[in-house]
N, C-alpha and C positions, 0 to 999 in steps of 0.2 A: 929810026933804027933802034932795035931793043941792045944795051947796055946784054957787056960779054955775064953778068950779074945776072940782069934778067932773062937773056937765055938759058942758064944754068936751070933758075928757079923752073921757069916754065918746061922744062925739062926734067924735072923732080917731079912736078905736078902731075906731069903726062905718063910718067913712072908707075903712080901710086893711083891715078885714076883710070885708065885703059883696063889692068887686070877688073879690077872691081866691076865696071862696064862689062867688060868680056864673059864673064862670072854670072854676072846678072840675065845677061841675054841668053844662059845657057838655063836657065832654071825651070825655062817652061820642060826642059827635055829630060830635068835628072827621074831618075825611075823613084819609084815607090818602093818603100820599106813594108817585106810582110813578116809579120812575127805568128811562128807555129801554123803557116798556114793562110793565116786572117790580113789582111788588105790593110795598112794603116796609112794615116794623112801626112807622115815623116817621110821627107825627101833625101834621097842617099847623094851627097855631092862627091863627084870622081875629079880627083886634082891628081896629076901625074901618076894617071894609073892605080891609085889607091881608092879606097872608099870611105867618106866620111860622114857618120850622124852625129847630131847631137849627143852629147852624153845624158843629160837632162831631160832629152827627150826617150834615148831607151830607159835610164830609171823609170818614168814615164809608163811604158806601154808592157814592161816587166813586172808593173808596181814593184818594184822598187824605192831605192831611199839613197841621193847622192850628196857627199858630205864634202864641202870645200874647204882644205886647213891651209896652211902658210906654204906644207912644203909638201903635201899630198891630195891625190883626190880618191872617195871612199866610194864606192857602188857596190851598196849591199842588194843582191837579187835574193828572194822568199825562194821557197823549193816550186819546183812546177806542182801545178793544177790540175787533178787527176783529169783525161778528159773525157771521160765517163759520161754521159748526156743523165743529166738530175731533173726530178721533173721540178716545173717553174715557179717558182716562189712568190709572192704575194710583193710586190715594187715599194721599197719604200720611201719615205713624206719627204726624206732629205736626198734618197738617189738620183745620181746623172744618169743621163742617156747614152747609151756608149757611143752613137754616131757625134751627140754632143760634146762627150771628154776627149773621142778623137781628135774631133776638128779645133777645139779649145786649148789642147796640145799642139797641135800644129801653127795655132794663131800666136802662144806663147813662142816660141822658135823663134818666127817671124820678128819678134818684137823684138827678140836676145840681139839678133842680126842688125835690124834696126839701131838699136840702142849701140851699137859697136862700131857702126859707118858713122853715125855722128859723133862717135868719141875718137872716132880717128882724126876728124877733122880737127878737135880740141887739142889732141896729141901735136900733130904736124901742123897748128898752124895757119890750116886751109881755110882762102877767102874761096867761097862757091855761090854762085847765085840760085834763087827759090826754087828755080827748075830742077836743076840737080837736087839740090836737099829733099824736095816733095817725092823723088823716086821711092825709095825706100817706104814714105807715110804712106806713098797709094798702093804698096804693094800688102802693107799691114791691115790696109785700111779694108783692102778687097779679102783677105784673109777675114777679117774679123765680121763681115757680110755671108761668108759663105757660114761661118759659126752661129750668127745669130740665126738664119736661116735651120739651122740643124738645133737649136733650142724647143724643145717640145713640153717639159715638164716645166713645174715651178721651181725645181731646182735647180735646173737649168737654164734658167729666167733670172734666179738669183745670181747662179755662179757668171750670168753672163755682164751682170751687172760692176761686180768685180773686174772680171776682164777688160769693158768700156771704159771704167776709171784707170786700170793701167796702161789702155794704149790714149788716155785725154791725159794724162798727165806728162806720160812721153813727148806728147805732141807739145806743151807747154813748154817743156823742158829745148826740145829741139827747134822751136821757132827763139827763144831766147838765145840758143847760141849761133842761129843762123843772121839776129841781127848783128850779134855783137861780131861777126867774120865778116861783114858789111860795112862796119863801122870801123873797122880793124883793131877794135878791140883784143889783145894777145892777152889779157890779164891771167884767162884758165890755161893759156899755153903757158904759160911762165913760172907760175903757183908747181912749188913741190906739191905732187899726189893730189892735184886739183879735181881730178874725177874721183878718184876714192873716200875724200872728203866733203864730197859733195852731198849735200843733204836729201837731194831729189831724188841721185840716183841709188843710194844707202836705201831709201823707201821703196824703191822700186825694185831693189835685187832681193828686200825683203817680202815684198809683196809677191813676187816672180815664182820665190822657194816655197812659198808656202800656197799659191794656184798650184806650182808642180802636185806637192804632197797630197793638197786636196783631189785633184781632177784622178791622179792613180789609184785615190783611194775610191772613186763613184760615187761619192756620196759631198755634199755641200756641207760648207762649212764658213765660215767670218773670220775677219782678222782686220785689226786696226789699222794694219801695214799697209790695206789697200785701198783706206776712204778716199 
């Protein structure tokens, strides 16, 4: 018989894991975000009747530029883009492919999401077994297949390279805290501000901001943030 304790718990767990579950099973169905028209790989999630994207992701598809301070967040959007048909320009050495920055953007989301269910777990605690944790890596994982898939220049052969090491280092990151919930290791539940202190993911929110900038801007670029 489970202790009135362990009823409790297992009943917090079943709290915190059904919505997520529930959530998940609905995402084959969220609609697609279009901006001015144009089809993009940004999914609109509806929770009690409201609609929600990324913010990261509309700086993203606005090229824009979003700014995160202590006690504000900044989205600066550029003026609109005459849309006058120009005739076509000569592609250049360092530009992305737009089906590629779309789907690259999209893969980027996935990963934010990702990276937020395993910190949840860090937050609250949670012992989960591989099954569970692997949900989120296969959903990134198939993400980041349909992107490579959509790669056709060199520079986006480059920028996909980048991308590869941000969802291999996630996955390093995320199998480390899957053993240590196995182990019952609590050490990062316990630690004041153990995920913002963390050196992996400081690399990885660095590396995150700075795929954003580049992929809105078309064109490839390097950064140390993301070896």
């Amino acid at each position: 018989m489970l202790s009135h304790l362990q009823q409790k718990l297992l009943l917090s767990l079943t709290a915190i894991l059904v919505p997520a579950v529930a959530i998940s099973a609905q995402r084959d169905s969220d609609p697609r975000l279009f901006v001015n028209g144009q089809s993009t790989e940004a999914s609109v999630l509806r929770i009690n009747g409201r609609s929600y994207v990324d913010i990261e992701t509309v700086a993203l598809l606005t090229h824009g530029i979003v700014t995160f301070q202590s006690n504000h967040v900044l989205l600066s959007i550029p003026g609109a883009v005459p849309s006058a048909p120009s005739a076509p320009s000569a592609p250049s050495a360092n530009g992305l492919s737009r089906e590629f920055a779309s789907s690259a953007i999209a893969t980027l989301a996935e990963m934010k999401e990702w990276k937020g269910v395993v910190g949840t777990m860090v937050t609250f605690g949670l012992a989960v077994d591989d099954k569970w944790a692997l949900m989120s890596q296969d959903r990134v994982a198939a993400s980041l297949e349909q992107t490579t898939a959509a790669a056709s220049t060199n520079a986006d052969r480059s920028a996909l390279q980048l991308l590869s090491t941000q969802f291999a280092n996630l996955a390093k990151w995320e199998s480390e805290i899957v053993a240590e919930r196995k182990d019952l290791n609590g050490a990062r539940t316990v630690t004041p501000n153990a995920l913002q202190n963390d050196p992996v993911l400081i690399k990885f929110s660095n590396c995150g901001r700075f795929l954003s900038v580049m992929l809105g801007s078309g064109a490839f670029g390097d950064n140390p943030s993301c070896d």
